[in-house]
C-alpha positions in Angstrom: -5.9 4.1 40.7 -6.1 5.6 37.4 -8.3 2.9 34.5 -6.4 2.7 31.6 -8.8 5.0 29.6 -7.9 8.0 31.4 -3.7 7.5 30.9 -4.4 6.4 27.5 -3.8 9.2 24.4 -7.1 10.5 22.8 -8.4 8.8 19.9 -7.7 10.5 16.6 -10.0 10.4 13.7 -6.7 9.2 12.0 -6.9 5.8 13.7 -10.0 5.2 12.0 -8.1 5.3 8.7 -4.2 4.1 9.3 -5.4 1.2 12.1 -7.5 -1.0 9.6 -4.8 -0.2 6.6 -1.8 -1.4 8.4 -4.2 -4.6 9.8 -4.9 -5.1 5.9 -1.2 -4.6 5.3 -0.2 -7.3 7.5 -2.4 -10.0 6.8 -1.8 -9.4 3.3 2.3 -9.9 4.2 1.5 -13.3 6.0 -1.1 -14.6 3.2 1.7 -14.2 0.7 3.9 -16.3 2.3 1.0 -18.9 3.0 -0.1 -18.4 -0.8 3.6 -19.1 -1.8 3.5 -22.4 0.0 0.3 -23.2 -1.9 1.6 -22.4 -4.8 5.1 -24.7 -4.3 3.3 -27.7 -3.2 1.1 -27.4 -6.2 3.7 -27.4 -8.4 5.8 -30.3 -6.4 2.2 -32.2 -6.6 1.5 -31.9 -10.5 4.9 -33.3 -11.4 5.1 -36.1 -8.9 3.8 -39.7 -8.7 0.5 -38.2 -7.7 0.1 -35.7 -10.1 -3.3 -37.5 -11.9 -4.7 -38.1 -9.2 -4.4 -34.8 -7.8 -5.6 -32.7 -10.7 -8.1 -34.9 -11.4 -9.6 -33.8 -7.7 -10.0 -30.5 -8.7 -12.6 -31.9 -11.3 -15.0 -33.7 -8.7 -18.5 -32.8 -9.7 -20.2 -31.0 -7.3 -23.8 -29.3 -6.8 -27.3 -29.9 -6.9 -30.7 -30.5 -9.0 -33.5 -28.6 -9.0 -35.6 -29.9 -11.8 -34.6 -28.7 -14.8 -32.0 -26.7 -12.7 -28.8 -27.7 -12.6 -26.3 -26.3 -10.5 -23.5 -28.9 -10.7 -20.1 -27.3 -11.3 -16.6 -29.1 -10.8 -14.6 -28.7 -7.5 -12.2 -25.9 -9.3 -15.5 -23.8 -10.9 -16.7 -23.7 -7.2 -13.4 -22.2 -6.0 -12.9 -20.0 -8.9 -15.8 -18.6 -9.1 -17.2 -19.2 -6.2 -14.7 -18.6 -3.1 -12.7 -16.0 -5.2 -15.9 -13.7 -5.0 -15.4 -13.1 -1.4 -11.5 -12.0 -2.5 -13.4 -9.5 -4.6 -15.4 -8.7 -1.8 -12.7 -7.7 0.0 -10.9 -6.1 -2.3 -13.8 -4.0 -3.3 -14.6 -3.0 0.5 -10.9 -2.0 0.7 -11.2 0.2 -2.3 -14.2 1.8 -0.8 -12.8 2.2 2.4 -9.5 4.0 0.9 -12.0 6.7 -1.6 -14.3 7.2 1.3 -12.2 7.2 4.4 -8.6 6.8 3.5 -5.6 8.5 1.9 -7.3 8.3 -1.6 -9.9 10.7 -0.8 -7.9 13.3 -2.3 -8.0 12.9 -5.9 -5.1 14.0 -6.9 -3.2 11.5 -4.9 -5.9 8.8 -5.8 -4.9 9.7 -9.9 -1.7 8.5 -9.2 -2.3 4.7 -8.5 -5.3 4.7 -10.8 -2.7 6.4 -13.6 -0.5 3.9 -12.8 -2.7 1.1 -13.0 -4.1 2.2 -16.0 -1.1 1.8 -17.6 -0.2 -1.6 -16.2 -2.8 -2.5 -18.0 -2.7 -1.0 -21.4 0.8 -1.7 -22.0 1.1 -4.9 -20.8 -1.7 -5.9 -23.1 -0.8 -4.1 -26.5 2.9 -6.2 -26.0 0.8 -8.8 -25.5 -1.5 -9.0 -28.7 1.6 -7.4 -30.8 3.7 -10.9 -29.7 0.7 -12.9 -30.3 -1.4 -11.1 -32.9 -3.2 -13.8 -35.4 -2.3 -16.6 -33.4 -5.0 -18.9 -31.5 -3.7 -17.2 -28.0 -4.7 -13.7 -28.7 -8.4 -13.8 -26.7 -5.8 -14.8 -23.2 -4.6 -10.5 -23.7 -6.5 -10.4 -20.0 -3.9 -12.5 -18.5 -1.5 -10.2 -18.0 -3.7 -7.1 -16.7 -3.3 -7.5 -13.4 -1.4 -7.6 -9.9 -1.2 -10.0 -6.6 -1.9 -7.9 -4.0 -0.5 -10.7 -1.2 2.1 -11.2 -3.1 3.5 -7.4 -3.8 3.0 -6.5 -0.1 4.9 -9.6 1.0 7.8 -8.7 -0.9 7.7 -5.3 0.5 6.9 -6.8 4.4 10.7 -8.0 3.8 12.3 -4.5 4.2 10.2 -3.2 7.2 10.8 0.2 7.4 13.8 0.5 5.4 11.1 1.4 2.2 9.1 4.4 2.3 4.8 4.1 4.1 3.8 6.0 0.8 5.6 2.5 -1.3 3.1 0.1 0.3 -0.2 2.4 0.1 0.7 3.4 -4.1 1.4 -0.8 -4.8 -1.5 -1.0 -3.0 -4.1 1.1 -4.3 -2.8 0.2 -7.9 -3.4 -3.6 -7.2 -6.5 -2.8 -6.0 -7.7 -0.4 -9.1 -6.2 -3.1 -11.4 -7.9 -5.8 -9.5 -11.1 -4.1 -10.4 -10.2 -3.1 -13.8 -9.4 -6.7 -14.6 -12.9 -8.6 -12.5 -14.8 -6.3 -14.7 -12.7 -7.4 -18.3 -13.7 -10.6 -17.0 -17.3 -10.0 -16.9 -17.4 -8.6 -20.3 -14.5 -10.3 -22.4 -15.2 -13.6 -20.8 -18.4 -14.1 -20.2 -21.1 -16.7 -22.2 -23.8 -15.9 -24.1 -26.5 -13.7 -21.5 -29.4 -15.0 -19.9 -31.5 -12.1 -20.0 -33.8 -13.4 -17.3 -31.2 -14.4 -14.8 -28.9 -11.1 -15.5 -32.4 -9.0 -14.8 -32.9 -11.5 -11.4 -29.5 -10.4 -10.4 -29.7 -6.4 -10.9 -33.5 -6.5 -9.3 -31.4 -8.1 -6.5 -28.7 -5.5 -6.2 -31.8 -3.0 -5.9 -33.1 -4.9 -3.0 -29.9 -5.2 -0.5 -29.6 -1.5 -1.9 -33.7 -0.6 -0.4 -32.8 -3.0 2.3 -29.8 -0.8 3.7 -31.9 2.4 3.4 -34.8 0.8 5.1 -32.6 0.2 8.5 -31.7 -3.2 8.0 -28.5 -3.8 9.5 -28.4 -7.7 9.8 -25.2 -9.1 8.1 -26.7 -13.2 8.2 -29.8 -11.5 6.0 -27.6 -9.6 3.4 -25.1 -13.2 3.1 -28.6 -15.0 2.0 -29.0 -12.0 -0.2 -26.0 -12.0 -1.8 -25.7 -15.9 -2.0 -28.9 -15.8 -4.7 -27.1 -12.4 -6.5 -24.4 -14.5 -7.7 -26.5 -17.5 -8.1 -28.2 -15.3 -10.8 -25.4 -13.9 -12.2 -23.9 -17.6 -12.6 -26.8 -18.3 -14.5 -26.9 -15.0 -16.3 -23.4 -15.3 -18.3 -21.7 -12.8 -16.6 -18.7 -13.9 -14.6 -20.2 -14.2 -11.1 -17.5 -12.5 -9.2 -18.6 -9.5 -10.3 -21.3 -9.6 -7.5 -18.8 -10.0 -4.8 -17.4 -5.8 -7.0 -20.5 -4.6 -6.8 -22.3 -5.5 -3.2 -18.3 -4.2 -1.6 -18.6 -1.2 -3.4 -22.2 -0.6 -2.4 -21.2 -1.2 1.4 -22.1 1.6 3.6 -18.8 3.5 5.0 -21.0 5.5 7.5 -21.3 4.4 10.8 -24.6 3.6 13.0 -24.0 4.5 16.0 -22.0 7.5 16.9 -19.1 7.6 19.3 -21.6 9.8 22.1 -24.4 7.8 21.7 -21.8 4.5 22.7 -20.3 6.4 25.6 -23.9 7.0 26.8 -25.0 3.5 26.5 -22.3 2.0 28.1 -22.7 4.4 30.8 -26.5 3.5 31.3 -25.2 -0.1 31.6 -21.8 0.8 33.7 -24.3 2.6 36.2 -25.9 -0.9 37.4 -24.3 -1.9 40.6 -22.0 -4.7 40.4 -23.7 -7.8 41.0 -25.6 -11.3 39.1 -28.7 -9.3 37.8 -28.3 -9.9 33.7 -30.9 -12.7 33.4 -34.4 -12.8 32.7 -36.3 -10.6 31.0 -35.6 -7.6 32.5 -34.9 -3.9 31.9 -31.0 -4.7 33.1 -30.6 -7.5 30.0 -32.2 -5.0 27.8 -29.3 -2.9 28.1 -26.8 -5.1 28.0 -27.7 -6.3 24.5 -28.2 -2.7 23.1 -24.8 -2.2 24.2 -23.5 -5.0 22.6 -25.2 -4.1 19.7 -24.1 -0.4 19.9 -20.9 -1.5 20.2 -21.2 -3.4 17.1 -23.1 -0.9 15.3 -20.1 2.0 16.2 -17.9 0.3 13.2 -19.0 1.1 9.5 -20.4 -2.1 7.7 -17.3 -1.9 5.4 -15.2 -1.6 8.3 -16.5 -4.7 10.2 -17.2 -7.0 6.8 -13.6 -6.3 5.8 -11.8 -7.5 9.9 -14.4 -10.3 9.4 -13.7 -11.6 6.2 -10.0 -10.8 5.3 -8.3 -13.2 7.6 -10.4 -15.5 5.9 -9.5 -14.4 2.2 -6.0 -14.2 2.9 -5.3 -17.5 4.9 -8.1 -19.7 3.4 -9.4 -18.6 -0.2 -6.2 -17.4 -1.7 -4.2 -20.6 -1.0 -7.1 -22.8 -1.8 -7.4 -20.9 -5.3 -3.2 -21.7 -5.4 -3.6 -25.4 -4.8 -6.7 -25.5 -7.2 -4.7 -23.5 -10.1 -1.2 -23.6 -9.7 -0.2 -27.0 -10.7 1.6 -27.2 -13.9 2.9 -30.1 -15.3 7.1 -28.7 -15.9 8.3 -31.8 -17.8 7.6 -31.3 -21.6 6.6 -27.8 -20.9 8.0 -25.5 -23.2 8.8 -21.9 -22.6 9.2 -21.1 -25.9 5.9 -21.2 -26.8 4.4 -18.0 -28.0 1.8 -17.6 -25.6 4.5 -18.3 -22.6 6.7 -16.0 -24.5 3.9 -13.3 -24.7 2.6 -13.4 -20.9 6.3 -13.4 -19.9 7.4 -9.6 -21.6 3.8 -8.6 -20.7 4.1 -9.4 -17.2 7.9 -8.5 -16.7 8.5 -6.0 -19.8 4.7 -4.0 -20.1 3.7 -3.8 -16.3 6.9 -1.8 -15.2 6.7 0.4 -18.6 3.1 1.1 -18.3 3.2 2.2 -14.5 6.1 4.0 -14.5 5.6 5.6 -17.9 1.9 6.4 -17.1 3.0 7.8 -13.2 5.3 10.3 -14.9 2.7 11.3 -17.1 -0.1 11.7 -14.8 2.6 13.7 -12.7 3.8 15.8 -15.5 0.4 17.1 -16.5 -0.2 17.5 -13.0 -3.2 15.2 -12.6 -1.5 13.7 -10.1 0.7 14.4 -6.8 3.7 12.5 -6.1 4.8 12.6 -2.2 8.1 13.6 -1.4 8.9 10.5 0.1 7.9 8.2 -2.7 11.0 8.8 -4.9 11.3 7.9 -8.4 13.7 5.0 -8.1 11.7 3.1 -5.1 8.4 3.8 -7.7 10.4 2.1 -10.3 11.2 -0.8 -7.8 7.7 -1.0 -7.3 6.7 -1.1 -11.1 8.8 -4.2 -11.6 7.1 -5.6 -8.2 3.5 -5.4 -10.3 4.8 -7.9 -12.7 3.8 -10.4 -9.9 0.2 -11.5 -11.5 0.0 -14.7 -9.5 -3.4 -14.8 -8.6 -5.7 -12.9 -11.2 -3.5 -14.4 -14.1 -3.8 -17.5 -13.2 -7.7 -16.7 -13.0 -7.9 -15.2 -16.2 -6.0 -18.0 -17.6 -8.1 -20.1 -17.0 -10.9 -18.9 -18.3 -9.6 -17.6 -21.5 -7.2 -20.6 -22.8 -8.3 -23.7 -24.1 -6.7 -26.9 -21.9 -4.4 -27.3 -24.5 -2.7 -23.9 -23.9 -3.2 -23.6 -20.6 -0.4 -25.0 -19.5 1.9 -23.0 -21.5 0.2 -20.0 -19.9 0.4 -20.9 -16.6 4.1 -21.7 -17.3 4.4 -18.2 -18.3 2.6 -16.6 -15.6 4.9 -18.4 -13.0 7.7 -17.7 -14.8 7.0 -13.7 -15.4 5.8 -13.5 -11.7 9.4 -14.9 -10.4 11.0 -12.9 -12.5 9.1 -9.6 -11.5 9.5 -10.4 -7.8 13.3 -11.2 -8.4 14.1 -7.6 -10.2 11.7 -5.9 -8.1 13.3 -7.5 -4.7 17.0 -6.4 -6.2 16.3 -3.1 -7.0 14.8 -2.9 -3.5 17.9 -4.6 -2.0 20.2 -1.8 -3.6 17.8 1.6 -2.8 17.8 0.6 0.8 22.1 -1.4 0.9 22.0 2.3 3.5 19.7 0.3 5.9 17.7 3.7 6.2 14.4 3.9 8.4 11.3 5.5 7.4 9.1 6.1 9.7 5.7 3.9 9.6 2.8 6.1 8.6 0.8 3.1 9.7 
């Protein structure tokens, strides 16, 4: 009888690049249905009998003394800044997955996202301070910078195939960029005042999980402790400490250890034992066995096995944690009208489409960017009101940049620009594909 290996289909170095993208792609659908449900039973929480009681959890001091150190932060700093790092993470390994390995490896098709990105960034801020300009709101203008990746590809996970592979992979490779674009606005418009010390701690770290990883050392454990002191310096430092979730995914190695002959030669040093109890002890057959399970390991780039690792985790855990933590807004005596509402709300639904559609074409025109034949102008216009969704980051940058007595107007504003977004975005959708025509799935 034939083992499935030999009736199977070759490998293709493709599958190394569309596999793990349409894995990301489908967690990311399932989190943003979880991450809806976090955000709903926040809001049903904050304006019900138990809404004190359950905002003032998110306040619980927590942490420890050291001396004069003193690393006590409430419950909501913890997840914030904390727990969002390793959504960072993430996000940052996918990014360096997709320059290295995937579709954005070609720079012309990479400038399209990053155009577009750009410019759901730019735009949406300049209507921003324009609606808001001398007024005690304007230092929130991060707000409305960026996308929810969860949330964008769980709209899209409604119409299967019936929207274009090349829709998913722009929305997102522009979430991601903007992601980025936005942690590191973070680090340098909302930041405290530097701790020179504790910043130089934190860099001299970066350089030693960089000597580390030339030096051989593959242990993932060792770089967790590594990276675990990182951000405790940069929490110290007055930089936002999610940038050291950025910058450890970006300087994850993409190469791989142990190459796909040296694996089949392993496993055939160990498939050549005869069959039989002999793996115990200290002997020459247990040797083998554990290089092969370490081979086998060791034949997925770090970037590739961090990301399978911690994305389930991200997507089904952090994110929805973060929604509970942040999402609950008090409705009753909220008013919409207020200028920083009014200001998040045209940046989020109004600037995001405008500045990625506007800045596509132009990137396209000049021919800095390619535009696949597939990814039409009208679905890329569907997917530019889709962007408007800034769920997650908003809600992150809110809260760092607006005084508790704004913030609720802001997050008012952010939820109500982030429905709206999804709702034109999901119509337009709903009318490019009434035909109920299949594309097929690149992934």
């Amino acid at each position: 009888m034939n083992d499935r290996s030999s009736t199977d289909l070759p490998h293709a170095i493709a599958d190394r690049i569309t596999k793990p993208f349409a894995r990301f792609l489908k967690i990311e659908a399932a989190a943003g249905a979880l991450l809806f449900l976090a955000a709903l039973s926040a809001l049903v929480l904050a304006n019900s009998a138990w809404s004190t009681p359950f905002l003032a959890f998110w306040e619980t001091p927590i942490g420890l003394h050291f001396g004069a150190l003193d690393f006590t932060r409430s419950l909501r700093h913890w997840i914030n800044d904390g727990l969002m790092t390793f959504f960072f993470f993430v996000i940052s390994l996918e990014l360096k997955r997709e320059l290295v390995l995937g579709e954005l490896r070609n720079l012309r098709a990479a400038a399209l996202p990053f155009a577009a990105a750009l410019g759901g960034m730019i735009v949406p801020v300049s209507i921003y301070l324009i609606l808001v300009a001398g007024e005690p709101g304007m230092h929130g203008w991060g707000t409305v910078m960026a996308t929810d990746t969860a949330f964008v590809i769980g709209c899209l996970a409604l119409f299967g195939s019936r929207i274009p592979p090349a829709l998913r992979l722009f929305l997102l490779s522009l979430a991601i960029f903007d992601d980025v674009g936005a942690i590191l606005v973070v680090a340098v418009g909302y930041g405290e005042a530097l701790n020179w010390p504790a910043l130089a701690l934190g860099v001299l770290g970066l350089g030693i999980v960089a000597g580390a990883a030339r030096l051989g050392i593959r242990s993932i454990p060792i770089y967790f402790l590594m990276g675990a002191l990182i951000w405790l310096c940069f929490d110290a430092s007055g930089v936002h400490a999610t940038i050291a979730g950025v910058v450890l995914g970006l300087m994850t190695p993409t190469r791989i250890w142990v190459s796909d002959i040296r694996l089949r030669a392993i496993l055939g040093r160990v498939l050549a034992y005869p069959s039989g109890e002999h793996w115990s002890g200290d002997t020459a057959d247990r040797r083998d066995l554990r290089q092969a399970g370490r081979a086998v390991a060791e034949s997925l780039s770090p970037v590739e096995r961090l990301e399978m690792m911690l994305h389930p985790w991200v997507g089904f855990a952090v994110m929805p944690i973060f929604a509970l933590a942040n999402a609950g807004v008090a409705i009753t005596g909220a008013d919409l009208g207020q200028s920083v509402s009014l200001a998040i709300l045209a940046g989020l639904v109004l600037g995001k489409p405008v500045g990625v559609l506007g800045f596509s074409w132009l990137a396209v025109r000049l021919g800095l960017a390619a535009r696949g034949a597939s990814l039409s102008w009208p679905f890329l216009a569907a997917g530019a009101f889709l962007t408007g969704i800034g769920f997650t980051m908003s809600l992150f940058i809110a809260g760092l940049a607006y005084a508790p007595a704004m913030l609720s107007a802001a997050k008012l504003g952010i939820l109500a620009g982030s429905i709206c977004s999804a709702a034109i975005g999901i119509s337009v959708l709903v009318w490019l594909t009434r035909r109920k025509r299949a594309f097929p799935d690149a992934a």
